[in-house]
Structure formats: C-alpha cells, structure tokens
C-alpha positions, 0 to 999 in steps of 0.5 A, spaced: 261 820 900 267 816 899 274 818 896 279 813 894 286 814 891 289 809 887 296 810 887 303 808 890 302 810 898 309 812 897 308 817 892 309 825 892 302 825 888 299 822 893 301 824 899 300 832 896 292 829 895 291 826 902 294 833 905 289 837 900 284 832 902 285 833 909 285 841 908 278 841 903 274 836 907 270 840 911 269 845 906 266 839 902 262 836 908 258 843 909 257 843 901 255 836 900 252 837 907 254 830 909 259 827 911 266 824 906 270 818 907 276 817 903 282 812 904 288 809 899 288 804 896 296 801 895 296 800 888 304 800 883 303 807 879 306 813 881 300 817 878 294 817 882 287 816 879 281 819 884 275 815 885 269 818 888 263 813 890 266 808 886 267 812 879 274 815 876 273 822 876 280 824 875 287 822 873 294 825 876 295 831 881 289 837 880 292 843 879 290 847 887 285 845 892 281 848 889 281 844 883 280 839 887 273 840 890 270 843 884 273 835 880 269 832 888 263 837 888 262 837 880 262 829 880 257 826 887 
C-alpha cells in the first residue's frame, strides 16, 4: 500500500501526519498484512491532502492516530 501526502513539507500539519505515520505503520502493516510505503509530495498549501493507492481519502489533520488508521484501514 502507498500513503502520499499532499502538502507543504514545511507545514505543522504535515509534520504531525508523517509523525502520526511513522507511529501507526506497523499497526497498519499487521492489519493490511502487507507492507506500507508512504512519501510527501511538496506541494503550495499549508492543509494536507491524504492519498491512499492514489485516491484522496482525506483533506487536513485527522483528529488522533487513531482517526487516522480508521480514514487508511477504511479506504485500501
């Protein structure tokens, strides 16, 4: 599976999403029993945009890590 992120490289949001990402991958790895990729792509907006296999699942910062697996999990 691959996880893109839209967004300024720079950005709070951002940020906290790769640090969320880097915290969650395993619990998502063991339920999708496959392994996750996930990258930024440097992009002029503050407010990131989450792409999973290519497909825009989410705009912004998702409330929890846990939020955010549900928003992965819920779209592959």
């Amino acid at each position: 599976m691959k996880i893109v992120i839209l967004g300024r490289k720079n950005s709070y949001y951002v940020k906290t999403l790769i640090e969320w990402l880097n915290e969650v991958k395993d619990i998502i790895e063991e339920n999708i029993e496959g392994n996750v990729e996930f990258s930024i792509k440097d992009v002029d907006d503050d407010i990131p945009v989450i792409l999973v296999n290519g497909r825009k699942v989410f705009e912004g910062l998702p409330d929890n890590e846990g939020t955010l697996i549900e928003l992965i999990l819920s779209n592959i």
